[in-house]
VOLUMRO-863866 format. One line per field, with one value per atom (N, C-alpha, C, O, CB): residue in three letters; atom name; x, y, z. Coordinates in pm, whole numbers. Atoms other than C-alpha are relative to their C-alpha. Glycine has a CB too. Example, Ala and Ser with C-alpha at 12.3 -4.5 7.8 and 13.67 -1.06 7.14 Angstrom:
<rs>
r: [ala/ala/ala/ala/ala/ser/ser/ser/ser/ser]
a: [N/CA/C/O/CB/N/CA/C/O/CB]
X: [89/1230/90/194/-99/-82/1367/-77/-26/41]
Y: [-119/-450/120/118/3/-119/-106/109/220/46]
Z: [0/780/0/66/125/-6/714/73/90/-142]
</rs>
This chain:
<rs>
r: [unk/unk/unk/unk/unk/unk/unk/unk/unk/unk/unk/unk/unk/unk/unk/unk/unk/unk/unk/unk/unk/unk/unk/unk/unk/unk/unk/unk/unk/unk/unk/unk/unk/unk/unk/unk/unk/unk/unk/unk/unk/unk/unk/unk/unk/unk/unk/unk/unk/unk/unk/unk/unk/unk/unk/unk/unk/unk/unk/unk/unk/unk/unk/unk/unk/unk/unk/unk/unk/unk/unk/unk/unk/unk/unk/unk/unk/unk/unk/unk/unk/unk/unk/unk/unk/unk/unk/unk/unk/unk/unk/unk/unk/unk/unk/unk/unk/unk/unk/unk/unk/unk/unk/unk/unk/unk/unk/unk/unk/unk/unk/unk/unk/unk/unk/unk/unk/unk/unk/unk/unk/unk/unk/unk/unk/unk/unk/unk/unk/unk/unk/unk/unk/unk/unk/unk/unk/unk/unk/unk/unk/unk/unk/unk/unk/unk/unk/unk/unk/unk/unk/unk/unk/unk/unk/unk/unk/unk/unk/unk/unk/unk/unk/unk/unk/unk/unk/unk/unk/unk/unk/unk/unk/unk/unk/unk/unk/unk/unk/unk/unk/unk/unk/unk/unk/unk/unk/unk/unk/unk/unk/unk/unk/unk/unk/unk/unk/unk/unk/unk/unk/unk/unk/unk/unk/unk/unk/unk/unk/unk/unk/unk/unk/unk/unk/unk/unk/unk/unk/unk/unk/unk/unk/unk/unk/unk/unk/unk/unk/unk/unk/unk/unk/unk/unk/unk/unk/unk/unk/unk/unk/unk/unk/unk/unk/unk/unk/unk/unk/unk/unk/unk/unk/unk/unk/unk/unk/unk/unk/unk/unk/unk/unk/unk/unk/unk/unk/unk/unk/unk/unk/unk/unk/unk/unk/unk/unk/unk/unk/unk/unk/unk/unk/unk/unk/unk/unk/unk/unk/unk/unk/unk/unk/unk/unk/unk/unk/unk/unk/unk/unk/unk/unk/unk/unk/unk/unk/unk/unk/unk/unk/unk/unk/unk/unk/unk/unk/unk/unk/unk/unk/unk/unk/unk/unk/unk/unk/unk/unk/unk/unk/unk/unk/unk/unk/unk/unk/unk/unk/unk/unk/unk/unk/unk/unk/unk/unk/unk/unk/unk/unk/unk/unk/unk/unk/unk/unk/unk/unk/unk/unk/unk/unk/unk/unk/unk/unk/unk/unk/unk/unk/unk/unk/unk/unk/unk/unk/unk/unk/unk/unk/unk/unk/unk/unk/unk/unk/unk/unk/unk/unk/unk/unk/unk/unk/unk/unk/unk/unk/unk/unk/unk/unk/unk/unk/unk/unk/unk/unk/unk/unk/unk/unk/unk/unk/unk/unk/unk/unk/unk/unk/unk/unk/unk/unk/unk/unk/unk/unk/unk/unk/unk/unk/unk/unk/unk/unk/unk/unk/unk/unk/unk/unk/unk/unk/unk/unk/unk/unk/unk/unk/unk/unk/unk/unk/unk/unk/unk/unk/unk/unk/unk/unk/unk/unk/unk/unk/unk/unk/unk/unk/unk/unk/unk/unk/unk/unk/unk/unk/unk/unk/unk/unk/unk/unk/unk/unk/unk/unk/unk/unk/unk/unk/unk/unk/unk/unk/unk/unk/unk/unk/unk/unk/unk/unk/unk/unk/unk/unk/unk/unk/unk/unk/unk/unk/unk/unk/unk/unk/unk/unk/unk/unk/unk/unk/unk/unk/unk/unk/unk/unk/unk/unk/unk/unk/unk/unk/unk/unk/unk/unk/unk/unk/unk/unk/unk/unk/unk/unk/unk/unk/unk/unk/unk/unk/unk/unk/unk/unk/unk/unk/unk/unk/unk/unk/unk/unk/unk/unk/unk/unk/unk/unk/unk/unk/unk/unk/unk/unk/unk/unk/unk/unk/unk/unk/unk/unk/unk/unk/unk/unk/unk/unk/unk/unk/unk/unk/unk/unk/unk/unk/unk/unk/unk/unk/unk/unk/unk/unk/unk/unk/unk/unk/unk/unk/unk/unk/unk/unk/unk/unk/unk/unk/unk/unk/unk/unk/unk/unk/unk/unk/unk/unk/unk/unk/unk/unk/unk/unk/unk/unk/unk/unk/unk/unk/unk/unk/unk/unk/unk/unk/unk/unk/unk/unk/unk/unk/unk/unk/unk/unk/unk/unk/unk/unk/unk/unk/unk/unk/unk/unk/unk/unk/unk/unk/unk/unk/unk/unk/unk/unk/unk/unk/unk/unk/unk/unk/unk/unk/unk]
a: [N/CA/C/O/CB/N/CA/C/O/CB/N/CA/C/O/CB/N/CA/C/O/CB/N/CA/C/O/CB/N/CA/C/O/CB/N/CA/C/O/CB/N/CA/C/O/CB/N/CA/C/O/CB/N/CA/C/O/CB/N/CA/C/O/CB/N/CA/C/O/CB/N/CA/C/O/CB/N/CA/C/O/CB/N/CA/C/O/CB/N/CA/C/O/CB/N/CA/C/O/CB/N/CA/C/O/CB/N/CA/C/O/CB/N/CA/C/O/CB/N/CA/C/O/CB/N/CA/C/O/CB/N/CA/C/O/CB/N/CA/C/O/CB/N/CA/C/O/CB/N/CA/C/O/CB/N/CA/C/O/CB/N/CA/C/O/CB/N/CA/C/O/CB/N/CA/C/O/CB/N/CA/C/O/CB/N/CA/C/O/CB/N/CA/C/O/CB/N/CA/C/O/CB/N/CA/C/O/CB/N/CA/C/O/CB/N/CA/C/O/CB/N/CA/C/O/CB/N/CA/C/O/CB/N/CA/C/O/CB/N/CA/C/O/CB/N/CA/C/O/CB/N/CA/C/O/CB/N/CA/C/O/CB/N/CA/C/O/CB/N/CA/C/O/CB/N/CA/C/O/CB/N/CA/C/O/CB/N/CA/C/O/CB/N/CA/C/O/CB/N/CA/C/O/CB/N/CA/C/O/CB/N/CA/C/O/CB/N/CA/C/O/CB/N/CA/C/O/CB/N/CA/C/O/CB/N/CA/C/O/CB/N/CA/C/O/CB/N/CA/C/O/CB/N/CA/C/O/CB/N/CA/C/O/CB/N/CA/C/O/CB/N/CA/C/O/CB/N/CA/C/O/CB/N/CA/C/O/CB/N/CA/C/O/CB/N/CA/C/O/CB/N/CA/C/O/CB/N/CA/C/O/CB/N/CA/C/O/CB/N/CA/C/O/CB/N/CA/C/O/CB/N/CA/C/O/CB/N/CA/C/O/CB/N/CA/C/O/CB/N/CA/C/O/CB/N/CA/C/O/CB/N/CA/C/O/CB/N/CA/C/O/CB/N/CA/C/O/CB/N/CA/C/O/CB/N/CA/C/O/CB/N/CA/C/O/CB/N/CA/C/O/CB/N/CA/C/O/CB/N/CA/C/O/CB/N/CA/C/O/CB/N/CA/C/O/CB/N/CA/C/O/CB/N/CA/C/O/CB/N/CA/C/O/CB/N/CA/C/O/CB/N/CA/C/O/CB/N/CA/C/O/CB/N/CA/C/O/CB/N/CA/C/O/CB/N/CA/C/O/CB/N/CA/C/O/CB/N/CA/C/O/CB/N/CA/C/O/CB/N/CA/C/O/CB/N/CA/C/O/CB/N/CA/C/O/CB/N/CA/C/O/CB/N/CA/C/O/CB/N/CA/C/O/CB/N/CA/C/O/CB/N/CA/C/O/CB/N/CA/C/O/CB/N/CA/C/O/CB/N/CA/C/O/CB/N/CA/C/O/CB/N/CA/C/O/CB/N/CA/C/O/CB/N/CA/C/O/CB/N/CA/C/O/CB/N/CA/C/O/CB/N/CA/C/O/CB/N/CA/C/O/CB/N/CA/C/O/CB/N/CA/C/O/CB/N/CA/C/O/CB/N/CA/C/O/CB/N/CA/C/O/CB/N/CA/C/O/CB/N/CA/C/O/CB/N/CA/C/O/CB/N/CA/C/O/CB/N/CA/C/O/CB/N/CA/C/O/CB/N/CA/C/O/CB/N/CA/C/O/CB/N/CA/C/O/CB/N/CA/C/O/CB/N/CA/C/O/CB/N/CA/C/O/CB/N/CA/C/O/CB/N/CA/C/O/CB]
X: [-61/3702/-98/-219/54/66/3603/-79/-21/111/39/3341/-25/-49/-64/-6/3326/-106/-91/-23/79/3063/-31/-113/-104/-67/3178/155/206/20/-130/3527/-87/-48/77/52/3298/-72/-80/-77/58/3103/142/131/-133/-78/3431/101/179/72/1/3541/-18/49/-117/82/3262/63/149/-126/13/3269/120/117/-54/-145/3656/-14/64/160/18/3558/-90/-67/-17/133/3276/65/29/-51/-53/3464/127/138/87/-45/3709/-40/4/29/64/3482/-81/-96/-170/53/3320/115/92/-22/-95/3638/-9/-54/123/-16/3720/-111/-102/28/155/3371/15/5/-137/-22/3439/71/52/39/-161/3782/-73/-63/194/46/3603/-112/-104/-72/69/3332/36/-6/-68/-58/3531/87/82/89/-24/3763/-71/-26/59/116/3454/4/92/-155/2/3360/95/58/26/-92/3692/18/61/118/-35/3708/-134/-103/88/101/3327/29/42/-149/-44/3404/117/87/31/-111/3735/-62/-14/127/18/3573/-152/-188/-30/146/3253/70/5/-72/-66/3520/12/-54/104/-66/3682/-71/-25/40/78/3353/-32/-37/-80/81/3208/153/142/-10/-106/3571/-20/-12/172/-24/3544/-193/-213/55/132/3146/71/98/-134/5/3263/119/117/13/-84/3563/-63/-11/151/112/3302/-119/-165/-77/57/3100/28/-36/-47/-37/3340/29/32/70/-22/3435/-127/-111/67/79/3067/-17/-61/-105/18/3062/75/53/56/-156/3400/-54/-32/157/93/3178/-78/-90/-82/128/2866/42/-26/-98/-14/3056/66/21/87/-31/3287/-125/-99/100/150/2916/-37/-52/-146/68/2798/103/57/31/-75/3090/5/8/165/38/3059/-98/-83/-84/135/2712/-7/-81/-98/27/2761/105/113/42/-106/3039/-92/-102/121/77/2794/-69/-23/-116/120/2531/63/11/-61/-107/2811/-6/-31/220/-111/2948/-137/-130/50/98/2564/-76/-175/-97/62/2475/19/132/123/-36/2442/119/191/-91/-134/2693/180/287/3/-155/2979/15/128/24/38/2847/45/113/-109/-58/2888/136/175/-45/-126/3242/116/219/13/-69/3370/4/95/-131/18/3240/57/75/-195/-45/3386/210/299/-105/-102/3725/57/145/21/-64/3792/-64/-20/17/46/3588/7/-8/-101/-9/3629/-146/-188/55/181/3264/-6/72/-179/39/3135/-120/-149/135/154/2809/-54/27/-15/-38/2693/0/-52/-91/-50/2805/152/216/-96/-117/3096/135/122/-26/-90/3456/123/145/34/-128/3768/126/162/30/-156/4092/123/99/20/-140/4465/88/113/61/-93/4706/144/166/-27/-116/5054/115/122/39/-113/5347/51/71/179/-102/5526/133/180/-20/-165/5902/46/11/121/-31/6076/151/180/-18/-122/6451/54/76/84/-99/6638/34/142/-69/30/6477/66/135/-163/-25/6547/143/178/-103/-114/6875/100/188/-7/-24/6949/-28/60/-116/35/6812/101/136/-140/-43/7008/152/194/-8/-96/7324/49/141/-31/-12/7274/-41/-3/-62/-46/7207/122/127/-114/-106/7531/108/186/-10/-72/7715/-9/91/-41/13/7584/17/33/-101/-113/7707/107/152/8/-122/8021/62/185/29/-23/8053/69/30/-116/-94/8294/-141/-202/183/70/8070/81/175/-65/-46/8142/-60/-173/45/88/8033/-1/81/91/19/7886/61/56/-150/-138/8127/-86/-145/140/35/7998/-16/55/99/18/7820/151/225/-160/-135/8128/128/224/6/-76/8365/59/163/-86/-19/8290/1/55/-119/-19/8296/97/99/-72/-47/8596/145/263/-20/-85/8738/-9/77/-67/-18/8648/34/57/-99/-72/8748/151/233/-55/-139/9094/2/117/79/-59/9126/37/133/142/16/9078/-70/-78/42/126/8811/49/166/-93/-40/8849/-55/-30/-35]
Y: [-127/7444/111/98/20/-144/7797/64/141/103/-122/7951/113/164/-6/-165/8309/68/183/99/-58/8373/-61/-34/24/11/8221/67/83/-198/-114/8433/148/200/47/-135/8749/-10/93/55/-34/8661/-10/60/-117/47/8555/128/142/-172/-162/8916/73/107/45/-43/9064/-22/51/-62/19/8934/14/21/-137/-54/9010/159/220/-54/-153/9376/44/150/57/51/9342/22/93/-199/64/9244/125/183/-181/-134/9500/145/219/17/-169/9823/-39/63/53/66/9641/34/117/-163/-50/9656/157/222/-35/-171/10021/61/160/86/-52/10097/1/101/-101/12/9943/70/135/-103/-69/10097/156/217/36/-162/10443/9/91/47/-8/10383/-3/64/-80/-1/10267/103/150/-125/-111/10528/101/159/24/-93/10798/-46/-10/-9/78/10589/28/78/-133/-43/10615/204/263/-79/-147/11007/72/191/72/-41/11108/-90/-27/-38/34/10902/75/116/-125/-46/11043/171/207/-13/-128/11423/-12/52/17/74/11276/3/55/-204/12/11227/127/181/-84/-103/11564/106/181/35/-71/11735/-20/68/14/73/11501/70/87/-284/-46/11637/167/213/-29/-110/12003/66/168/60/-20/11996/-21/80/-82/13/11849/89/117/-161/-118/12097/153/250/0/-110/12366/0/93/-10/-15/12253/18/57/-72/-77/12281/83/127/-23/-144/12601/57/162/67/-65/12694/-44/39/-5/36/12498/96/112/-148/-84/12738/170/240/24/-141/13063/40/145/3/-13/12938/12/80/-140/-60/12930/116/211/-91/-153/13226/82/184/69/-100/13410/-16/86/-66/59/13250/99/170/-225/-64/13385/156/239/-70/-166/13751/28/87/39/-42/13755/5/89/-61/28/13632/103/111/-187/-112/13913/119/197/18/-156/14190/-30/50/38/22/14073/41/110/-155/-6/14079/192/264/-95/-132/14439/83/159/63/-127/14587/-9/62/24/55/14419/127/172/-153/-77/14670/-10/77/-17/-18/14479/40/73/-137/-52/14546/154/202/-40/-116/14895/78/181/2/-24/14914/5/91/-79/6/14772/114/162/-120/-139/15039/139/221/39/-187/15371/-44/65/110/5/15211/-20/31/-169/7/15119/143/219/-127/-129/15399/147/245/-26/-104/15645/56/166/-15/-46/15642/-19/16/193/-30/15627/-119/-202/-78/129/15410/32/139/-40/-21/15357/87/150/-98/-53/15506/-97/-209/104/57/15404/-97/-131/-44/36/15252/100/208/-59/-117/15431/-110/-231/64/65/15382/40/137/59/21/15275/20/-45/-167/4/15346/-50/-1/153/49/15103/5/-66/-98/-73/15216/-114/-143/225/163/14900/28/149/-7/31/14839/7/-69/-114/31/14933/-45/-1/166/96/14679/80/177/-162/-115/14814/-73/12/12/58/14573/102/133/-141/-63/14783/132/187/9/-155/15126/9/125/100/20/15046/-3/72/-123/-9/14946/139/192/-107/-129/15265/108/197/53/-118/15466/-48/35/4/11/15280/90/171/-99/-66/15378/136/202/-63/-118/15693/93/213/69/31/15696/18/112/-154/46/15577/118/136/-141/-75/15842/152/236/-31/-129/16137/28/140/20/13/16002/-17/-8/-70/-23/15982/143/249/-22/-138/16252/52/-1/-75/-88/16512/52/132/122/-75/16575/53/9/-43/-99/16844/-95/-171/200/56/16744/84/204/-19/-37/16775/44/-49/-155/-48/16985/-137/-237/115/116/16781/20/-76/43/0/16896/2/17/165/62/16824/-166/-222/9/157/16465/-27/-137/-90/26/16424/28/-17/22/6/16575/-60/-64/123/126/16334/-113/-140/-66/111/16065/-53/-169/-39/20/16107/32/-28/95/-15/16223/-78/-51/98/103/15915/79/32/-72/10/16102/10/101/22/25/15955/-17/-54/-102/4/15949/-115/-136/117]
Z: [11/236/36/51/-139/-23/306/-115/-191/34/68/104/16/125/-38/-60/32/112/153/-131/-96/271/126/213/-52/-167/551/-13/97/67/-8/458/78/182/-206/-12/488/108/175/-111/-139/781/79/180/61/-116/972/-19/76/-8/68/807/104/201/-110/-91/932/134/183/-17/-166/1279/51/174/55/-74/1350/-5/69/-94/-2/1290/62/120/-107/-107/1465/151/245/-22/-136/1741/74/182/-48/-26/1718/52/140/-81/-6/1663/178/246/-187/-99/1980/130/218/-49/-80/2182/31/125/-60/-27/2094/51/125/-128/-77/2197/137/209/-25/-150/2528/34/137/53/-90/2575/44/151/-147/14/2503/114/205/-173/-111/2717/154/248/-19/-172/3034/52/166/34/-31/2978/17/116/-52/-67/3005/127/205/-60/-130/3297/127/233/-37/-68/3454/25/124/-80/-29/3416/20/32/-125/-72/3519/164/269/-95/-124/3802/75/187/-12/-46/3887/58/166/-132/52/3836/141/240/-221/-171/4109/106/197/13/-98/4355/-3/87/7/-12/4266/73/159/-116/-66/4334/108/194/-44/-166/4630/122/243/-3/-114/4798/37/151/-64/-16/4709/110/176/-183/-80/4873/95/159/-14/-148/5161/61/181/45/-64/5207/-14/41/-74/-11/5145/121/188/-136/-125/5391/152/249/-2/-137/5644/3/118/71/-19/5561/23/86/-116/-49/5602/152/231/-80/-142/5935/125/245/7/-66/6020/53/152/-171/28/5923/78/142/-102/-116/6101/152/228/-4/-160/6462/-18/46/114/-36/6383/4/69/-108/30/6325/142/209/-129/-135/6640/141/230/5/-120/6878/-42/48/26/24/6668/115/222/-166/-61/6785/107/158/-22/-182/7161/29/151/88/-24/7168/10/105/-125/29/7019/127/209/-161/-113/7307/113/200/23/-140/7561/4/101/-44/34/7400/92/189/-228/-20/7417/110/128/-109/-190/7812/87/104/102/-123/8066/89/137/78/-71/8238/-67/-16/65/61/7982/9/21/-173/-2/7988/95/92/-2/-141/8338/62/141/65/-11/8349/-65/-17/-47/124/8052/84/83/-168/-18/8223/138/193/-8/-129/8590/-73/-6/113/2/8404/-81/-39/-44/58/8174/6/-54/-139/-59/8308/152/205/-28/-183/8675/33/144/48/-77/8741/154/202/-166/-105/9021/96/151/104/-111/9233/110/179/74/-150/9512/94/89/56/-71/9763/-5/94/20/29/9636/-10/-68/-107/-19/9705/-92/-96/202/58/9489/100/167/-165/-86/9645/-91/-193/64/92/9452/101/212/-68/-71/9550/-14/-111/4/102/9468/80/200/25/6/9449/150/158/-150/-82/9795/-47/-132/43/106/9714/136/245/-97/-77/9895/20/-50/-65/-63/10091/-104/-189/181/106/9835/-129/-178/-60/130/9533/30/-55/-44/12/9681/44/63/98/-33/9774/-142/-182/84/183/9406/-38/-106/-104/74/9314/26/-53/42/-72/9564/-102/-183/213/95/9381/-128/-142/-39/112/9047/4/-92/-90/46/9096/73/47/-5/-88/9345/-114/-108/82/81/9043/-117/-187/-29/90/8816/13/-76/-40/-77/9048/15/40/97/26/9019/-112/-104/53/115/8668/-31/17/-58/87/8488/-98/-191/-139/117/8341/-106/-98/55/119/8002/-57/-78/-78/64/7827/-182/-233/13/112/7486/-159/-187/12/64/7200/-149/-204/-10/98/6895/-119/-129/-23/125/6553/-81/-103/-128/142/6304/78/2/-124/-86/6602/-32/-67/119/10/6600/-142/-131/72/109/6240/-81/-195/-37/80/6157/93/58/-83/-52/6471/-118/-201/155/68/6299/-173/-208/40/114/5926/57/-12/-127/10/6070/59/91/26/-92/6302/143/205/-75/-105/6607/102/186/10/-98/6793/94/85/-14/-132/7147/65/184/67]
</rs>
Protein backbone atom coordinates (compact mmCIF):
# COMPACT_ATOMS: atom_id res chain seq x y z
CA UNK A 1 0.00 0.00 0.00
CA UNK A 2 0.60 3.68 -0.18
CA UNK A 3 2.29 5.33 2.59
CA UNK A 4 1.68 8.82 3.53
CA UNK A 5 4.75 10.02 2.06
CA UNK A 6 4.67 8.65 -1.04
CA UNK A 7 0.79 10.20 -1.05
CA UNK A 8 2.56 13.65 -0.48
CA UNK A 9 5.36 13.32 -2.77
CA UNK A 10 2.94 12.04 -5.61
CA UNK A 11 0.89 15.29 -4.15
CA UNK A 12 3.66 17.24 -4.44
CA UNK A 13 4.77 16.29 -7.85
CA UNK A 14 1.18 16.60 -9.61
CA UNK A 15 1.38 20.28 -8.55
CA UNK A 16 4.59 20.48 -9.42
CA UNK A 17 3.74 19.55 -12.65
CA UNK A 18 0.96 21.73 -13.00
CA UNK A 19 2.47 25.16 -11.63
CA UNK A 20 5.16 23.88 -14.29
CA UNK A 21 2.69 23.82 -17.14
CA UNK A 22 1.12 27.23 -16.33
CA UNK A 23 4.59 28.53 -16.25
CA UNK A 24 5.11 27.25 -19.70
CA UNK A 25 1.76 28.38 -21.06
CA UNK A 26 2.72 31.94 -19.65
CA UNK A 27 5.99 31.92 -20.94
CA UNK A 28 5.16 30.82 -24.61
CA UNK A 29 2.41 33.05 -24.60
CA UNK A 30 5.00 36.14 -23.81
CA UNK A 31 7.03 34.49 -26.44
CA UNK A 32 4.28 34.47 -28.90
CA UNK A 33 3.42 38.28 -28.36
CA UNK A 34 7.17 39.86 -28.17
CA UNK A 35 7.55 38.02 -31.22
CA UNK A 36 4.44 39.06 -32.91
CA UNK A 37 5.25 42.97 -31.73
CA UNK A 38 9.27 42.20 -33.50
CA UNK A 39 7.50 41.62 -36.65
CA UNK A 40 5.20 44.65 -36.08
CA UNK A 41 8.26 46.82 -35.67
CA UNK A 42 10.81 45.00 -38.21
CA UNK A 43 7.64 46.03 -40.79
CA UNK A 44 7.08 49.59 -39.65
CA UNK A 45 11.32 50.20 -40.06
CA UNK A 46 11.25 48.88 -43.24
CA UNK A 47 8.15 50.98 -44.42
CA UNK A 48 10.05 53.91 -42.90
CA UNK A 49 12.82 53.30 -44.73
CA UNK A 50 11.21 53.52 -47.83
CA UNK A 51 9.59 56.47 -47.13
CA UNK A 52 13.06 57.90 -46.40
CA UNK A 53 14.33 56.30 -49.67
CA UNK A 54 11.00 58.32 -51.34
CA UNK A 55 12.33 61.72 -49.57
CA UNK A 56 15.98 61.07 -50.44
CA UNK A 57 15.20 61.10 -54.45
CA UNK A 58 12.34 63.64 -54.19
CA UNK A 59 15.42 65.88 -52.45
CA UNK A 60 17.67 64.76 -55.21
CA UNK A 61 15.35 65.95 -58.26
CA UNK A 62 14.50 69.39 -55.95
CA UNK A 63 18.12 70.00 -56.05
CA UNK A 64 18.89 69.09 -59.86
CA UNK A 65 15.85 71.51 -60.58
CA UNK A 66 17.33 74.42 -58.28
CA UNK A 67 20.81 73.89 -60.33
CA UNK A 68 18.86 73.83 -63.56
CA UNK A 69 16.56 77.05 -62.23
CA UNK A 70 20.02 79.02 -61.19
CA UNK A 71 22.23 77.86 -64.80
CA UNK A 72 22.87 80.64 -66.98
CA UNK A 73 21.26 78.60 -69.46
CA UNK A 74 17.73 78.64 -67.82
CA UNK A 75 18.47 82.25 -67.29
CA UNK A 76 19.03 82.74 -70.74
CA UNK A 77 15.92 80.89 -71.95
CA UNK A 78 13.47 83.06 -69.34
CA UNK A 79 14.67 86.67 -70.40
CA UNK A 80 14.56 85.27 -74.43
CA UNK A 81 10.97 83.74 -73.68
CA UNK A 82 9.27 86.19 -71.52
CA UNK A 83 11.20 89.01 -72.07
CA UNK A 84 11.84 89.29 -75.70
CA UNK A 85 15.51 89.68 -75.27
CA UNK A 86 17.84 87.98 -77.69
CA UNK A 87 21.61 88.09 -78.80
CA UNK A 88 23.26 89.98 -81.04
CA UNK A 89 23.06 89.08 -83.82
CA UNK A 90 20.18 87.08 -83.55
CA UNK A 91 16.69 88.45 -85.15
CA UNK A 92 13.19 87.35 -84.02
CA UNK A 93 10.73 86.03 -86.51
CA UNK A 94 6.54 86.05 -85.72
CA UNK A 95 4.90 83.44 -87.49
CA UNK A 96 1.20 84.03 -87.66
CA UNK A 97 -1.15 80.51 -88.52
CA UNK A 98 -1.78 80.02 -92.37
CA UNK A 99 -5.72 80.38 -92.64
CA UNK A 100 -6.47 77.83 -95.02
CA UNK A 101 -9.69 78.87 -97.91
CA UNK A 102 -11.81 76.00 -96.14
CA UNK A 103 -11.45 77.98 -92.67
CA UNK A 104 -12.22 81.42 -94.09
CA UNK A 105 -14.95 80.29 -95.97
CA UNK A 106 -16.53 78.85 -92.74
CA UNK A 107 -15.97 82.09 -91.28
CA UNK A 108 -17.43 84.07 -94.12
CA UNK A 109 -20.66 81.64 -93.40
CA UNK A 110 -21.26 82.34 -90.01
CA UNK A 111 -20.98 85.59 -90.11
CA UNK A 112 -23.35 85.44 -93.42
CA UNK A 113 -25.76 83.74 -91.14
CA UNK A 114 -25.56 86.29 -88.44
CA UNK A 115 -26.53 89.27 -90.84
CA UNK A 116 -29.38 87.50 -91.56
CA UNK A 117 -30.63 86.93 -88.31
CA UNK A 118 -33.83 89.09 -87.14
CA UNK A 119 -32.51 91.81 -84.94
CA UNK A 120 -34.24 92.00 -81.87
CA UNK A 121 -34.11 94.62 -79.73
CA UNK A 122 -33.52 93.50 -76.10
CA UNK A 123 -36.65 93.20 -74.05
CA UNK A 124 -36.60 95.14 -70.65
CA UNK A 125 -35.56 93.03 -66.97
CA UNK A 126 -39.34 93.52 -65.43
CA UNK A 127 -40.65 92.79 -69.01
CA UNK A 128 -39.40 89.34 -68.97
CA UNK A 129 -40.40 88.57 -65.58
CA UNK A 130 -43.71 89.60 -65.58
CA UNK A 131 -43.81 87.34 -69.12
CA UNK A 132 -43.03 84.64 -67.37
CA UNK A 133 -45.08 84.56 -64.08
CA UNK A 134 -48.14 85.39 -66.39
CA UNK A 135 -47.32 82.54 -68.88
CA UNK A 136 -46.30 84.75 -71.55
CA UNK A 137 -43.02 83.83 -72.63
CA UNK A 138 -42.38 84.07 -76.12
Amino acid sequence: MFNLKNKKTLIFLKIFLLAALVAMAMITQSLFRETYKKNQILEEIEKLEKQAQEIDRENLEIQERLVYLESEEYKKKEAKDKLGLRNLGEFVVFVKPRVSREDNSADREIAAAKSTAPDKSPVPNPVKWWQYFFNQVE
